[in-house]
C-alpha positions as CSV (number, residue, x, y, z in Angstrom):
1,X,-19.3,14.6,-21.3
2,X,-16.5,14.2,-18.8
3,X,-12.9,13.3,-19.7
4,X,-12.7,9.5,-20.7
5,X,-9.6,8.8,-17.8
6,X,-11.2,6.9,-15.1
7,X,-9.8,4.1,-12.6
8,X,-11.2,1.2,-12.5
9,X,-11.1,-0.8,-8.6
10,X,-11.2,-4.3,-8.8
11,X,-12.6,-5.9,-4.7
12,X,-12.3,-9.1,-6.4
13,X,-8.6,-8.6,-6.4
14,X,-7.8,-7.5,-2.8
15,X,-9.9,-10.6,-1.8
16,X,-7.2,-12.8,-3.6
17,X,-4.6,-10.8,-2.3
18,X,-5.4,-11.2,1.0
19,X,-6.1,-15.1,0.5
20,X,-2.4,-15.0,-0.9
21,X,-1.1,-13.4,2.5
22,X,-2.8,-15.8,4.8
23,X,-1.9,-19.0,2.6
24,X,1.7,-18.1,2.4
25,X,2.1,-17.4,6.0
26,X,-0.8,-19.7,7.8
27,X,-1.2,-16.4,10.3
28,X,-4.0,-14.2,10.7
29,X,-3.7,-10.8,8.2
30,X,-4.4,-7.4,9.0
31,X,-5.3,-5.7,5.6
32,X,-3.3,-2.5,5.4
33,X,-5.6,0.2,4.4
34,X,-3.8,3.7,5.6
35,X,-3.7,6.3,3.4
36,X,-7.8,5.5,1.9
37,X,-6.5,2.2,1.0
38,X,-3.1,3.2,-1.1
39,X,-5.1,5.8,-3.0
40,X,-8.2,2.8,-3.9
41,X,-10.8,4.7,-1.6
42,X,-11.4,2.6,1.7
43,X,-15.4,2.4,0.1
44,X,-14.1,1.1,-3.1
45,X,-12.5,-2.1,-1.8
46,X,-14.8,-2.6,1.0
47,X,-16.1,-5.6,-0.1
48,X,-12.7,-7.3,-1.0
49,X,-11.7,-6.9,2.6
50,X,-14.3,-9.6,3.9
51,X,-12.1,-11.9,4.6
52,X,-9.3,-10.0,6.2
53,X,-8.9,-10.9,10.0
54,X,-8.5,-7.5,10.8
55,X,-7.7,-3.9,8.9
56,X,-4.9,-1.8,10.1
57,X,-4.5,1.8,9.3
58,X,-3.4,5.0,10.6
59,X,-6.8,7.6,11.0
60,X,-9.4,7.4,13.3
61,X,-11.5,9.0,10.5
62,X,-10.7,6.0,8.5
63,X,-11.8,3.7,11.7
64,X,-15.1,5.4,11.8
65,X,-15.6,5.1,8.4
66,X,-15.0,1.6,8.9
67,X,-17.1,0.7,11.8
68,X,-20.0,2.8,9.8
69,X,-19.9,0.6,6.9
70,X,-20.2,-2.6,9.5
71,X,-16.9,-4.3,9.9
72,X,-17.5,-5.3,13.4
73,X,-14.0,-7.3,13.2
74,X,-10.5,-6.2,14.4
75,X,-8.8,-2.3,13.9
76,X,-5.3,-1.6,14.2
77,X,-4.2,1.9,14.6
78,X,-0.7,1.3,13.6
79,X,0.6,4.7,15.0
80,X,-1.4,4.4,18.3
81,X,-2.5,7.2,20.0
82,X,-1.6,10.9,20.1
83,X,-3.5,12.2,23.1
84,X,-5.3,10.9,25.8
85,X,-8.9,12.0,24.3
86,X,-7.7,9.3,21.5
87,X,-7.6,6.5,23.7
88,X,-11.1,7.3,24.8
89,X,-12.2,7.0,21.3
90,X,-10.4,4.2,20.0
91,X,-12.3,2.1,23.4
92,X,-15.7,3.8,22.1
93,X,-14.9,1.8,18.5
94,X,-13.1,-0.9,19.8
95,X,-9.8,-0.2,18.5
96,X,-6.7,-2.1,19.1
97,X,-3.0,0.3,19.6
98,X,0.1,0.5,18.8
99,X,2.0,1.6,22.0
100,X,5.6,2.8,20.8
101,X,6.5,5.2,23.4
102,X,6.5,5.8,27.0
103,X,4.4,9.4,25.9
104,X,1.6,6.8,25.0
105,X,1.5,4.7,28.2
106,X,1.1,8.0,30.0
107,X,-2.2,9.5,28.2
108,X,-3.3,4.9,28.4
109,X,-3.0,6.2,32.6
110,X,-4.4,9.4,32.2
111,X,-7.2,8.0,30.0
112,X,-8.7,6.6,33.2
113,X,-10.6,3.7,30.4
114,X,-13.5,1.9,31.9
115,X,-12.9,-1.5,29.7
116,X,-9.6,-3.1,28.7
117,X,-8.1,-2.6,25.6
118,X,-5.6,-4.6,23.3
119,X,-2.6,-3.1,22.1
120,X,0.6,-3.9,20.3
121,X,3.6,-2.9,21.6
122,X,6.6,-1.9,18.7
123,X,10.0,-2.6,19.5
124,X,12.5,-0.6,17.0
125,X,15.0,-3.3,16.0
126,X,16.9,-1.4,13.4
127,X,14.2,1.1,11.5
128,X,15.1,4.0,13.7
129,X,11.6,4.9,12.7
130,X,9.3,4.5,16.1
131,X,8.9,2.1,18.7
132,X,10.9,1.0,22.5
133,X,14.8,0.5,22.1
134,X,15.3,-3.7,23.0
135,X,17.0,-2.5,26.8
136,X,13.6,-0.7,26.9
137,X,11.2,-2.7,25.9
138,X,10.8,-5.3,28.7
139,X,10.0,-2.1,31.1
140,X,7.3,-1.0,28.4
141,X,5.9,-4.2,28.4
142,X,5.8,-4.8,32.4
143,X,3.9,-1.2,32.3
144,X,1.8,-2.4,30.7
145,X,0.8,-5.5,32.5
146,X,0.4,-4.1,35.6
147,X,-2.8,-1.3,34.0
148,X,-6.1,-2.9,34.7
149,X,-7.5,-1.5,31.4
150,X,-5.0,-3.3,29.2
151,X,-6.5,-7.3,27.3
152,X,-4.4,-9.1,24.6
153,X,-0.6,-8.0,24.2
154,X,1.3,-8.4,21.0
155,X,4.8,-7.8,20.3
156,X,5.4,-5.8,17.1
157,X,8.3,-4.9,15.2
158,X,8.6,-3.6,11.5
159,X,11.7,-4.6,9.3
160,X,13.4,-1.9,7.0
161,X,15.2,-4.1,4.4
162,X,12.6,-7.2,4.3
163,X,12.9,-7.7,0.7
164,X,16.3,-8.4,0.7
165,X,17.1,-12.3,1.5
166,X,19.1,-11.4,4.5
167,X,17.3,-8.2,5.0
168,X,15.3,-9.9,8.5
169,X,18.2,-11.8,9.9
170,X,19.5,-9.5,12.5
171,X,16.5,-7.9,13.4
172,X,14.6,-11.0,14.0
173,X,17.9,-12.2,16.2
174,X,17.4,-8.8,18.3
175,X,13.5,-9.6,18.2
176,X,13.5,-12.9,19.5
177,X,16.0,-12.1,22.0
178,X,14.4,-9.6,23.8
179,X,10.9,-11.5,23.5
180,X,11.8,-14.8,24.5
181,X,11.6,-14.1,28.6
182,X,8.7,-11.7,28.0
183,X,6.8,-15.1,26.4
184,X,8.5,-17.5,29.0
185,X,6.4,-15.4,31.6
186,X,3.6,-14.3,29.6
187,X,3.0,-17.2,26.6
188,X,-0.2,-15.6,25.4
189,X,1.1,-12.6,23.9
190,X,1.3,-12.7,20.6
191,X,3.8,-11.4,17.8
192,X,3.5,-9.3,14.2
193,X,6.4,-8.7,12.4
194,X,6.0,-9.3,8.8
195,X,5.1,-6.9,6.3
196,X,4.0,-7.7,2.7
197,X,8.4,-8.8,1.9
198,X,8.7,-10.7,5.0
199,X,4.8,-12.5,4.6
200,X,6.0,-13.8,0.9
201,X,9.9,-14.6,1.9
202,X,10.5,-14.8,5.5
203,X,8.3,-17.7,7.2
204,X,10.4,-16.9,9.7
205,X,8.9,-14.0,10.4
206,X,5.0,-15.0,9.9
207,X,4.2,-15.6,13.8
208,X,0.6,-15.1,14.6
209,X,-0.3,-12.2,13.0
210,X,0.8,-10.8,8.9
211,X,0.6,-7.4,8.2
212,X,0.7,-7.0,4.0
213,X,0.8,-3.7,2.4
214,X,1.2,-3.2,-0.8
215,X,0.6,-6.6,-1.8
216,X,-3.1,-6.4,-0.6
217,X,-3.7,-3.8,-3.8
218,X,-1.5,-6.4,-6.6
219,X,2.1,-4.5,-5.9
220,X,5.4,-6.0,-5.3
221,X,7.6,-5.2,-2.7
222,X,10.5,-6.6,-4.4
223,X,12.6,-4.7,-6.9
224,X,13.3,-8.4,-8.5
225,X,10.3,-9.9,-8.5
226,X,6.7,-9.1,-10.1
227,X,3.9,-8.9,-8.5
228,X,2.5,-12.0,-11.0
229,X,5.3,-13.9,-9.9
230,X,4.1,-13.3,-6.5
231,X,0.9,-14.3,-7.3
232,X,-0.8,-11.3,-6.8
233,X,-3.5,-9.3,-9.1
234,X,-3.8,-5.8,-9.9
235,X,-6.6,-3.7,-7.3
236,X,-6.5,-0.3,-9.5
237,X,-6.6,-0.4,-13.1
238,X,-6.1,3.5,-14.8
239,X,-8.0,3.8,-17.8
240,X,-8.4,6.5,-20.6
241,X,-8.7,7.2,-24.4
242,X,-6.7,9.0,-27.4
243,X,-7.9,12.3,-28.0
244,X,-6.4,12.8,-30.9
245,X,-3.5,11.4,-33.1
246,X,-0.7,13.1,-35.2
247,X,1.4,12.2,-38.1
248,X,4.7,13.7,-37.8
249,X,7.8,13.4,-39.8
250,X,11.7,12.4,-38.7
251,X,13.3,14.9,-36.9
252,X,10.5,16.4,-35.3
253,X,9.9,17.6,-31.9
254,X,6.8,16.2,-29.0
255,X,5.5,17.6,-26.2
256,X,7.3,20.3,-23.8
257,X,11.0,21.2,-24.0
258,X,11.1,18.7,-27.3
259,X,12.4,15.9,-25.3
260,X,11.3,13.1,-27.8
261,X,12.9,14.0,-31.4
262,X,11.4,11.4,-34.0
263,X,14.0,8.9,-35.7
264,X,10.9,8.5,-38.4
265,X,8.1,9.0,-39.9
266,X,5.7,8.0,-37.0
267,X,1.9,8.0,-36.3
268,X,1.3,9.9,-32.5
269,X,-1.5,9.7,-30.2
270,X,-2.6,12.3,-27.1
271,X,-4.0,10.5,-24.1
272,X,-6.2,12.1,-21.9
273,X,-3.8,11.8,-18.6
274,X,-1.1,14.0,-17.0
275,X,0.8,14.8,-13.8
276,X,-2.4,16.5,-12.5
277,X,-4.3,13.0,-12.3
278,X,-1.3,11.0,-10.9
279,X,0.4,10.2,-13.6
280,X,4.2,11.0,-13.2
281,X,5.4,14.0,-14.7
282,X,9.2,12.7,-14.4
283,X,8.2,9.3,-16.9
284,X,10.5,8.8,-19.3
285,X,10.7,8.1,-22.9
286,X,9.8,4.1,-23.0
287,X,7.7,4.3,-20.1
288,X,5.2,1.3,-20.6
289,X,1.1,1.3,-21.8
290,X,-1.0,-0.4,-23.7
291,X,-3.4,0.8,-26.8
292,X,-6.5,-1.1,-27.6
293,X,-4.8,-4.1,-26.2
294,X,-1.5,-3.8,-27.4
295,X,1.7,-2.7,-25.3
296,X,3.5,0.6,-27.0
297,X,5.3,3.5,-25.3
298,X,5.1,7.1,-23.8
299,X,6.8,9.6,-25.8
300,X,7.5,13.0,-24.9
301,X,7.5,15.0,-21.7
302,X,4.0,14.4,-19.8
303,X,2.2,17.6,-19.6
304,X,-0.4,18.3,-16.7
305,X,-3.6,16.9,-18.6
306,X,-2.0,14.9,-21.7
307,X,0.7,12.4,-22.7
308,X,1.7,11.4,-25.8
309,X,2.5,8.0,-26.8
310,X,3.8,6.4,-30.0
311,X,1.5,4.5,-32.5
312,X,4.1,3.3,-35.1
313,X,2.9,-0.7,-34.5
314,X,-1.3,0.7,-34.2
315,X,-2.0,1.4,-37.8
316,X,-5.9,1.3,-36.6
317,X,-5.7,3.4,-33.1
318,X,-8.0,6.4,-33.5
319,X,-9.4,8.8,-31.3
320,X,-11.5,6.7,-28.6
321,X,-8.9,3.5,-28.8
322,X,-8.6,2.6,-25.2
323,X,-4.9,3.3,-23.3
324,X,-4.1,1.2,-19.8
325,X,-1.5,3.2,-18.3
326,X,-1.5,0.6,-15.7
327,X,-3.5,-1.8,-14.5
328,X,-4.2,-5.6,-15.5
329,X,-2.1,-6.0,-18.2
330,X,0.5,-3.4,-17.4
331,X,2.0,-3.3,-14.0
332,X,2.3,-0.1,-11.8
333,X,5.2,-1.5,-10.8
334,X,6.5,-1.4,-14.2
335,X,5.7,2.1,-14.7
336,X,6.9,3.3,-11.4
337,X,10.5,1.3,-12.1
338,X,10.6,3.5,-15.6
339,X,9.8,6.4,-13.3
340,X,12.4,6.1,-11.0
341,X,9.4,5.6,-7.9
342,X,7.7,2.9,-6.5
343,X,3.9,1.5,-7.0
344,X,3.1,2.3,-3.6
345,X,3.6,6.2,-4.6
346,X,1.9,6.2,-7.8
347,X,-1.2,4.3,-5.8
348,X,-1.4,7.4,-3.3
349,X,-1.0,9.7,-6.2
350,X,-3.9,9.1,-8.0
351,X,-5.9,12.6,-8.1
352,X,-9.2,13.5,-6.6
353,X,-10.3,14.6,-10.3
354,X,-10.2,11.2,-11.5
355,X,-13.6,9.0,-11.5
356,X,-13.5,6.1,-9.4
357,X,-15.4,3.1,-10.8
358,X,-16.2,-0.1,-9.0
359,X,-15.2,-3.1,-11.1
C-alpha cells in the first residue's frame, strides 16, 4: 500500500477561475499554464481549460503536449523564441510569440517562414525584467511590420507591482504613451497587459486580451486579500493521513532540534508529509491544517517525510483521520503567508513522488 499523501486536482475549479478572469475584465484570457500548470500537471487540468481563449506558457514541450491532447485554439509562448529553428516550430504548431528583443526579430528574418505568424511584442515599462525600452519600441514594432511573415500584432507589457492600488499607474502612463501613435497608424493591433492583480483591480489595464496566473489555479495575488474574497476556488487540494499519534506531557520536546516545547499535557499526531513532497520545511509553529474536518496546527520542525501537528481539540483523531494541508478548506495562500513564501511557490513545489488524482 502506498503512502496515504496524495493531491487531489479539481478541472472544475480552473473552469471557474477562468470564467472569473473574463467576467471581471470583459477581455479574452490566456490561461497561464507554464511551469506544467503551477505544479497541477498540464493533463490534470486539461479539461478545466475549455473555455480559455487561449493558453500561454513558456515550453515548446508543453505546446506539443497541448496540441497532442487537441486544443486547436490559441498558444502563447510568453518568452518567444530562442533560436531561429524555434520559430520554425512554433509556425509548424501554430504558435503565437513574444518578440522582446531585437536578437528575436533577427532569427523571425533568418527563419525565412513560409506563413505569417502572430506575435506580441513586450515593452519593459518598469520590470527591468525583458522586453524593448519605450524610445525602442516603435522601431521594434515598424520591424516588424514591414516582414511579410508577420499576421496580428499585439502590444504587451507586464506590470511589477500590480497588486498594489497605484502599483499600474505609471507604467500604464508610459504604456499608453508610447502606443497611442503606433494604434493611430495601425488600429488593429491589439494590447495585453494585465496579469491575474491587474485583471481583478485595474480595468484599466484589461484591454483586449487578460493574462491570469495564479488566479486560474484559486491563488491570490494580493497579500490583503483571499483568494475567496476574490472569488476564486482552490485547483490543488493536498491530502494525507495520521500515521500515528502521541501523548506527551508539558515540557516535552517534538520533532528535530526540539523546536515545539509543550505548555501541556497534549495528544500529537504524525502526518504523512514533509519537505520532500512540497511541503515547506521552513513552516512554523501555527502553520495552518485541518484534521477530519476541523482546523488545528503544525507543531514542530517538518522533517523530510512527516510533520507533526497538535490534536489537543481532536479527542477522536486516530491513525487514518484525514489531514488537508491545503486545499478547499485551507488556503495555500494561508500556509505560504505562515511560511514566509507565496502560493505560487508551494504550487511548483509539489514533488514528483506525490500521486496526482483527478477530482
Amino acid at each position: 500500500m502506498p503512502r496515504p499523501i496524495i493531491a487531489k486536482i479539481h478541472p472544475a475549479a480552473i473552469a471557474h477561475n477562468i470564467r472569473v478572469a473574463q467576467k471581471t475584465s470583459g477581455a479574452k484570457a490566456w490561461a497561464t499554464i507554464k511551469a506544467n500548470a503551477y505544479g497541477h500537471g498540464i493533463e490534470s487540468i486539461y479539461a478545466g481549460l475549455q473555455d480559455a481563449d487561449g493558453l500561454a506558457m513558456l515550453d515548446f514541450d508543453e505546446a506539443r503536449r497541448v496540441r497532442e491532447l487537441g486544443w486547436d485554439k490559441p498558444i502563447l509562448m510568453l518568452e518567444g523564441c530562442f533560436s531561429p529553428d524555434d520559430y520554425r516550430s512554433a509556425q509548424a504548431m501554430q504558435l503565437t510569440v513574444v518578440v522582446h528583443h531585437a536578437a528575436q526579430i533577427d532569427w523571425l528574418i533568418e527563419a525565412n517562414l513560409y506563413k505569417t505568424m502572430d506575435v506580441y511584442l513586450k515593452m519593459n515599462t518598469g520590470m527591468n525584467r525583458v522586453g524593448f525600452a519605450p524610445d525602442a519600441y516603435a522601431a521594434a514594432h515598424a520591424r516588424l511590420r514591414k516582414l511579410p511573415n508577420i499576421g496580428q500584432i499585439t502590444l504587451m507589457t507586464h506590470f511589477a507591482n500590480a497588486d498594489l492600488p497605484d502599483g499600474v499607474q505609471q507604467p500604464m502612463a508610459i504604456f499608453n504613451r508610447t502606443v497611442t501613435p503606433i494604434l493611430a497608424e495601425h488600429p488593429d493591433n491589439q494590447r495585453s497587459c494585465s496579469n491575474s492583480a491587474a485583471t481583478l483591480a485595474h480595468p484599466e489595464a484589461h484591454f483586449d486580451w487578460v493574462r491570469p496566473g495564479i488566479m486560474t489555479y484559486g491563488g491570490t495575488p494580493f497579500a490583503d486579500k483571499t483568494a475567496a474574497e476574490c472569488g476564486l476556488q482552490a485547483a490543488m487540494t493536498l491530502e494525507s493521513e495520521l500515521i500515528a499519534t502521541q501523548s506527551i506531557k508539558k515540557g516535552d520536546a517534538v520533532g528535530y532540534g526540539s523546536r515545539f516545547i509543550a505548555d501541556a499535557d497534549m495528544r500529537i499526531g504524525v502526518v504523512a508529509c514533509g519537505y520532500a513532497d512540497g511541503y515547506p520545511r521552513h513552516a512554523p509553529d501555527g502553520t495552518p491544517m485541518m484534521v477530519d474536518g476541523v482546523q488545528t496546527r503544525l507543531i514542530g520542525r517538518v522533517s523530510m517525510d512527516m510533520l507533526m501537528v497538535d490534536l489537543s481539540m481532536l479527542p477522536n483523531a486516530k491513525v487514518g483521520s484525514t489531514v488537508e494541508l491545503w486545499g478547499k478548506n485551507i488556503p495555500i495562500d494561508s500556509v505560504a503567508q505562515a511560511s514566509d513564501t507565496i502560493g505560487y511557490e508551494l504550487m511548483c513545489a509539489l514533488a514528483l513522488r506525490v500521486p496526482v488524482v483527478i477530482d
